[in-house]
MIVEX-318634 format. One record per residue (C-alpha): residue in one letter; x, y, z. Coordinates in steps of 0.02 Angstrom, whole numbers, plus 50000, padded with zeros to 5 digits. Layout:
% residues N
site resn = A; east = X; north = Y; up = Z
...
//
This chain:
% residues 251
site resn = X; east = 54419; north = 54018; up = 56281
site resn = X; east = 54501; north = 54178; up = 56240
site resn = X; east = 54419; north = 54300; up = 56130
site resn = X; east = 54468; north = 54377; up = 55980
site resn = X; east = 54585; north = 54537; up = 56030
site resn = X; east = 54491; north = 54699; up = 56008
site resn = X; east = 54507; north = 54773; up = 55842
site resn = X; east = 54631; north = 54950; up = 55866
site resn = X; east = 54507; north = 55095; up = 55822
site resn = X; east = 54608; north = 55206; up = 55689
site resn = X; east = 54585; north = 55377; up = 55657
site resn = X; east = 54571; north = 55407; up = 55437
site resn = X; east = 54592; north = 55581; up = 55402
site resn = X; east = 54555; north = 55638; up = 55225
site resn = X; east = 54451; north = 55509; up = 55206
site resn = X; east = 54341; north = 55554; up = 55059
site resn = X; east = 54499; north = 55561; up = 54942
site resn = X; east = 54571; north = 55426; up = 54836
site resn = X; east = 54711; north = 55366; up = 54956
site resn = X; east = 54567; north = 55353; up = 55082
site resn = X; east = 54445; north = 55271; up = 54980
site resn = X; east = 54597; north = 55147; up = 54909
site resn = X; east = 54616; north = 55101; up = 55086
site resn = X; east = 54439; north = 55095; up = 55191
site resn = X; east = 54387; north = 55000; up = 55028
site resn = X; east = 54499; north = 54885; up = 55064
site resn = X; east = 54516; north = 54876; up = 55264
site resn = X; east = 54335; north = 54935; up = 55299
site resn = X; east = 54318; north = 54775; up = 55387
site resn = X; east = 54497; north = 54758; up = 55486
site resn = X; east = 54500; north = 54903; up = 55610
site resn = X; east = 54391; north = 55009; up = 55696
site resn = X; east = 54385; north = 55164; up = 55582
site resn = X; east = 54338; north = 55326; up = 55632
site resn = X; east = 54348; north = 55418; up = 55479
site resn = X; east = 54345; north = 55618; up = 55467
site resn = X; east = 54338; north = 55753; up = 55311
site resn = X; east = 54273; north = 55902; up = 55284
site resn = X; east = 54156; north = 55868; up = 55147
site resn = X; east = 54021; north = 55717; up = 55206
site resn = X; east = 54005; north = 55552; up = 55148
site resn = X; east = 53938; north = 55500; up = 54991
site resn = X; east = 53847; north = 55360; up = 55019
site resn = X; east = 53861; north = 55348; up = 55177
site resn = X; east = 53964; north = 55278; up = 55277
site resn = X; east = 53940; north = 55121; up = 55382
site resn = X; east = 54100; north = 55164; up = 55511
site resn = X; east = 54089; north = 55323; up = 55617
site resn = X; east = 54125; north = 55500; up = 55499
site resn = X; east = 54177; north = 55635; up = 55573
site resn = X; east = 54138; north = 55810; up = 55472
site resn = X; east = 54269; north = 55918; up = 55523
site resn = X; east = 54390; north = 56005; up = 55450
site resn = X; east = 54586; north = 55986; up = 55506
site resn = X; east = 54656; north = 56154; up = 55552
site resn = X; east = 54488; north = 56147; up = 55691
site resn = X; east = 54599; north = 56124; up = 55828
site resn = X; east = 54451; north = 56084; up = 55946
site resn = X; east = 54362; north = 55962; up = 55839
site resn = X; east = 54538; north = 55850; up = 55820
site resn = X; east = 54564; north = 55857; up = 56009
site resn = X; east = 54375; north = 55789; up = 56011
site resn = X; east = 54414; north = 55669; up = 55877
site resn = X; east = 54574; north = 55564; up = 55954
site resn = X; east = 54463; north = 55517; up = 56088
site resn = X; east = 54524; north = 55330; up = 56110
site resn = X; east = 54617; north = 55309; up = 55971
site resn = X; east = 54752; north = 55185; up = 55938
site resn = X; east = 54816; north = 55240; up = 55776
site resn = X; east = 54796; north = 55394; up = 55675
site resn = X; east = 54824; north = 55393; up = 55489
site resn = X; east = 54854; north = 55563; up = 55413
site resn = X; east = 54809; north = 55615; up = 55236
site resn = X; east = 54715; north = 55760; up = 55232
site resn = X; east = 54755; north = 55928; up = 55171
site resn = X; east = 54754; north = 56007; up = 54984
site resn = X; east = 54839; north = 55879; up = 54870
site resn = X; east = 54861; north = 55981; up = 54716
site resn = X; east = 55058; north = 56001; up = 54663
site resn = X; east = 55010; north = 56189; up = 54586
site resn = X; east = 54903; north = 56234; up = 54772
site resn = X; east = 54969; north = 56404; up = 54806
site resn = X; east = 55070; north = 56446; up = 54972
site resn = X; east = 54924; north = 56499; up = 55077
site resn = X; east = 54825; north = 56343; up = 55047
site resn = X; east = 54971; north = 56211; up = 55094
site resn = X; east = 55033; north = 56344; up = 55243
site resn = X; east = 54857; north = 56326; up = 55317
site resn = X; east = 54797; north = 56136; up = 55278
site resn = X; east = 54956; north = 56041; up = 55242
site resn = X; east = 55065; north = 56133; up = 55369
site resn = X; east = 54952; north = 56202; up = 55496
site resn = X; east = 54824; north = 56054; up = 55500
site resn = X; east = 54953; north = 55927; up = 55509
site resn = X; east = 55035; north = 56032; up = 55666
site resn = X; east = 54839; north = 56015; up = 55733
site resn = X; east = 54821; north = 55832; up = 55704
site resn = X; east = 55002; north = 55779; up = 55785
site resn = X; east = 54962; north = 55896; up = 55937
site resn = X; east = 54787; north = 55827; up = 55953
site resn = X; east = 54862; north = 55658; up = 55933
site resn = X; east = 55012; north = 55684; up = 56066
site resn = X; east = 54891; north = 55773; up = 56194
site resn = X; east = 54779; north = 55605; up = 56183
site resn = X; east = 54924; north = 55481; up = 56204
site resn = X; east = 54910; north = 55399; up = 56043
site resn = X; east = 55051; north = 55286; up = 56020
site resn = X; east = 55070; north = 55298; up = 55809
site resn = X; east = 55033; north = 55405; up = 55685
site resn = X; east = 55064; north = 55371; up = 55493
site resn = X; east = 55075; north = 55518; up = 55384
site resn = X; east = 55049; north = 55513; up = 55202
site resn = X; east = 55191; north = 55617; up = 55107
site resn = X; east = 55223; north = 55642; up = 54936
site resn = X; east = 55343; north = 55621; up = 54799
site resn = X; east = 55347; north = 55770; up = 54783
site resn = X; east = 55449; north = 55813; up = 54940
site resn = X; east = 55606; north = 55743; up = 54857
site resn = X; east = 55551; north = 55798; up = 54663
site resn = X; east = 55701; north = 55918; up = 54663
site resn = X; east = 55811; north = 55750; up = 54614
site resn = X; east = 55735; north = 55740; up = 54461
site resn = X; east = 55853; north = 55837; up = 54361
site resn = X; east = 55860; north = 55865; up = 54177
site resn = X; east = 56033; north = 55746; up = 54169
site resn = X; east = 55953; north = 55618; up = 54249
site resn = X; east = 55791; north = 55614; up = 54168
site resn = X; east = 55713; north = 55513; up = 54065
site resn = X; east = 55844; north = 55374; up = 54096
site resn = X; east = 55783; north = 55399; up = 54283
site resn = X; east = 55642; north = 55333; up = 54255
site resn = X; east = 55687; north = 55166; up = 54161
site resn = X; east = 55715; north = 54994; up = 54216
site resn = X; east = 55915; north = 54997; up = 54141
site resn = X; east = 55932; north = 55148; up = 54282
site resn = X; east = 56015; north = 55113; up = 54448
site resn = X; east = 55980; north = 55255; up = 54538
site resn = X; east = 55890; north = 55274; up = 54673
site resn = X; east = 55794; north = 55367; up = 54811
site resn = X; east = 55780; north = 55258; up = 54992
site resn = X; east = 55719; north = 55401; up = 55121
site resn = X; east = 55876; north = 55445; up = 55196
site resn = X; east = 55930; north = 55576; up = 55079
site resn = X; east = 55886; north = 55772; up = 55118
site resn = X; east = 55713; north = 55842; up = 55052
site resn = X; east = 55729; north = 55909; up = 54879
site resn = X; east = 55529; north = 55970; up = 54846
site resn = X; east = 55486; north = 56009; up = 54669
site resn = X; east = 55332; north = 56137; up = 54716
site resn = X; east = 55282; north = 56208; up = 54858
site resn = X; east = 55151; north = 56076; up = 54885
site resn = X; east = 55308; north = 55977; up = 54898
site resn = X; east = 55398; north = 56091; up = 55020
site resn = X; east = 55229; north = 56072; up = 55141
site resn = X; east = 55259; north = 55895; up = 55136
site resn = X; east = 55439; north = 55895; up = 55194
site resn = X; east = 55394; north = 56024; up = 55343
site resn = X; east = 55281; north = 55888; up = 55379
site resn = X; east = 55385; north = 55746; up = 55392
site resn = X; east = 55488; north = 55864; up = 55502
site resn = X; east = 55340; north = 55893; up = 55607
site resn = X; east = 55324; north = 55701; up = 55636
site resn = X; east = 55498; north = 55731; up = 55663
site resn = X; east = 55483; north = 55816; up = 55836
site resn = X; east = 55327; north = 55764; up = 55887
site resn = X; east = 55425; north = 55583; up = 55888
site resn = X; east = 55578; north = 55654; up = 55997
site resn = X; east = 55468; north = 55730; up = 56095
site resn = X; east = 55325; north = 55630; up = 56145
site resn = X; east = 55396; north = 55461; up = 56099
site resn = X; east = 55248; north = 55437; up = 55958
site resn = X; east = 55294; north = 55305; up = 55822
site resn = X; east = 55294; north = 55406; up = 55645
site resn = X; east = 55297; north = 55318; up = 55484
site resn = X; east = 55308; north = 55446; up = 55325
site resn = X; east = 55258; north = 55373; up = 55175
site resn = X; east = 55305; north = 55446; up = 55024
site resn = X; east = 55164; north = 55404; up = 54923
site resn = X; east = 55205; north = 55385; up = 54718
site resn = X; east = 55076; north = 55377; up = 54581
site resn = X; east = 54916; north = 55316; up = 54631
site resn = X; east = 54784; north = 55271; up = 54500
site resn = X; east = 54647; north = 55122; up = 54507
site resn = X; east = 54632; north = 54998; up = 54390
site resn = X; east = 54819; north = 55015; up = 54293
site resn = X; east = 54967; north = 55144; up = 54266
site resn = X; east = 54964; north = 55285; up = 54141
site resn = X; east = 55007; north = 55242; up = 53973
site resn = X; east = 55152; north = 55325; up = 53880
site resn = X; east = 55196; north = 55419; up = 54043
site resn = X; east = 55386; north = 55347; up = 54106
site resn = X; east = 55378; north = 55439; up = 54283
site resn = X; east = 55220; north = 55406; up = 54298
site resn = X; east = 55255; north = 55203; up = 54267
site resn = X; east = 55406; north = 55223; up = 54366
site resn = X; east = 55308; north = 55284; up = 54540
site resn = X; east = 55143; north = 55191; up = 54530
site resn = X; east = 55059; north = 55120; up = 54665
site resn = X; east = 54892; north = 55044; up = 54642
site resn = X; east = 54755; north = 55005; up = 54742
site resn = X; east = 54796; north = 54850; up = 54821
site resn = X; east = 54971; north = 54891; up = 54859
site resn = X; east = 54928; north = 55053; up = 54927
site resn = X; east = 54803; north = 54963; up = 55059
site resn = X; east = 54929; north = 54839; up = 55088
site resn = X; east = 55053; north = 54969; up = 55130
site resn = X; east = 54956; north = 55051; up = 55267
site resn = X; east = 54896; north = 54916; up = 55342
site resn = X; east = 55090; north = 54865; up = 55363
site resn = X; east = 55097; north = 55049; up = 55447
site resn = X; east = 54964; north = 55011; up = 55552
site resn = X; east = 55027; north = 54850; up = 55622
site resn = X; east = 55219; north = 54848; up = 55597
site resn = X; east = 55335; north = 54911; up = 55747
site resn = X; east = 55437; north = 55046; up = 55716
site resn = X; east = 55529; north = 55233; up = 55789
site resn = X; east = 55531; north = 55350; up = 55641
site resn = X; east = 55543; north = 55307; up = 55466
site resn = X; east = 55520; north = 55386; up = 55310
site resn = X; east = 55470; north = 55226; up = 55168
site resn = X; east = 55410; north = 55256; up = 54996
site resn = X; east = 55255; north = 55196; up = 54935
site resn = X; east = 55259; north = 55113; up = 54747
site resn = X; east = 55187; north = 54957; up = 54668
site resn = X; east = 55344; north = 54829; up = 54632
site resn = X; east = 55378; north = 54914; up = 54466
site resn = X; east = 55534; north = 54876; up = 54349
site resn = X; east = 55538; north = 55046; up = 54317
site resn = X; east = 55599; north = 55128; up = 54481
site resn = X; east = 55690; north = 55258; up = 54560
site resn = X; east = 55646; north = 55252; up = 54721
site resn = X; east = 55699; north = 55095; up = 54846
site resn = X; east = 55576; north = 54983; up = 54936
site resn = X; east = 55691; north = 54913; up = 55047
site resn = X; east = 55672; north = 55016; up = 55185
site resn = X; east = 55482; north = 54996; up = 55165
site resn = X; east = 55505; north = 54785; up = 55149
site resn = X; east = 55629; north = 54778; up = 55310
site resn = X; east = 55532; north = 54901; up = 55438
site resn = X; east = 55333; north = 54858; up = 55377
site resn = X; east = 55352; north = 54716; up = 55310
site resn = X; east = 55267; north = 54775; up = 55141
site resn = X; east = 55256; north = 54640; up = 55003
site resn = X; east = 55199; north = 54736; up = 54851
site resn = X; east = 55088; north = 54620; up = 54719
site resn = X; east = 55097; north = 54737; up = 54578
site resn = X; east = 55204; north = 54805; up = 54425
site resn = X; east = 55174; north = 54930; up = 54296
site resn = X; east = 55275; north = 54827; up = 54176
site resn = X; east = 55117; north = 54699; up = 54164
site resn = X; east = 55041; north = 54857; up = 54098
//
């Protein structure tokens, strides 16, 4: 009788912050997680946590030992961080995870981007009708980065990171352009806000799709099933499979 197939060990980075703890909480029991950050657990945790910080080129190497799948979210998440924070842990540490991750042979990496990469689109004619259900435009990862901030510009040198490091060492790279992530419901009175959430389920569900779905290079985004909309999930539905269960209209 065959057994059951080993679980694929995936490497969580940023895994003390929400996205993380939206997804181990979750998954915690459907992979083999090694988790790292750079501030320890708390509690603490019952997979394998790595302290280490990103841009520590030696501790990453260290990190991808036998790892299937890495998913990338660390670095400083703040849309006001100042250039020398997201040049050294958005830009630089993603550069050290990808060549950590190429130089061990892992097959996949998934990268958490931002909205913020294309938040240049959200001009003053489009907005606020942008951000209601009667709206037809939309966003579906195939048009140019537009960042909003310059936490959004380290996000799109990102994605052009996983760029290369997929032409050049044959890596699958899924970019998710993640929307507005909050717990337990969307943010009242706030249209964009309504428009881009993504909440806890449907942000687990959505990287474990990553995790498991076969793909080249993609950039998806990452919202709940919202009326209110501006970017596509069809991209996200075709290549990961990803069957959102939630809408800020119930809200």
């Amino acid at each position: 009788m065959a057994g059951r197939p080993q679980e694929p060990t995936v490497l969580l980075t940023g895994a003390s912050g929400r996205v993380g703890r939206a997804i181990v909480g979750r998954l915690g029991d459907a992979y083999d997680w090694r988790l790292v950050d750079r501030e320890p657990p708390t509690p603490d945790s019952e997979h394998i946590y790595l302290v280490a910080d990103i841009t520590d080129e030696e501790a990453m190497v260290e990190a991808m030992a036998d790892v299937d799948v890495v998913v990338h979210l660390a670095g400083d998440p703040r849309p006001e961080a100042p250039w020398d924070s997201v040049l050294e842990n958005n830009i630089d540490g993603t550069h050290s995870v990808l060549e950590a991750a190429a130089s061990a042979g892992v097959e996949k990496f998934v990268f958490a981007s931002s909205n913020h990469a294309v938040g240049g689109y959200e001009t003053d004619e489009r907005t606020p009708d942008l951000y209601r259900s009667n709206d037809d435009f939309r966003l579906d990862g195939s048009e140019l980065p537009r960042p909003s901030n310059l936490y959004g510009v380290s996000k799109a040198a990102a994605e052009t990171l996983c760029r290369y490091y997929h032409d050049e060492y044959g890596m699958s790279v899924v970019c998710l352009r993640i929307g507005n992530l909050t717990k337990n419901h969307p943010p009242e009175g706030y249209e964009r806000g309504q428009a881009m959430w993504l909440s806890y389920r449907d942000c687990a569900h959505l990287f474990e799709r990553a995790i498991e779905a076969e793909y080249d290079y993609e950039i998806v985004y990452g919202i709940s099933d919202n009326d209110r909309k501006y970017y596509s999930l069809e991209r996200a539905r075709e290549v990961l499979g990803y069957n959102p269960q939630d809408n800020s209209a119930e809200y």
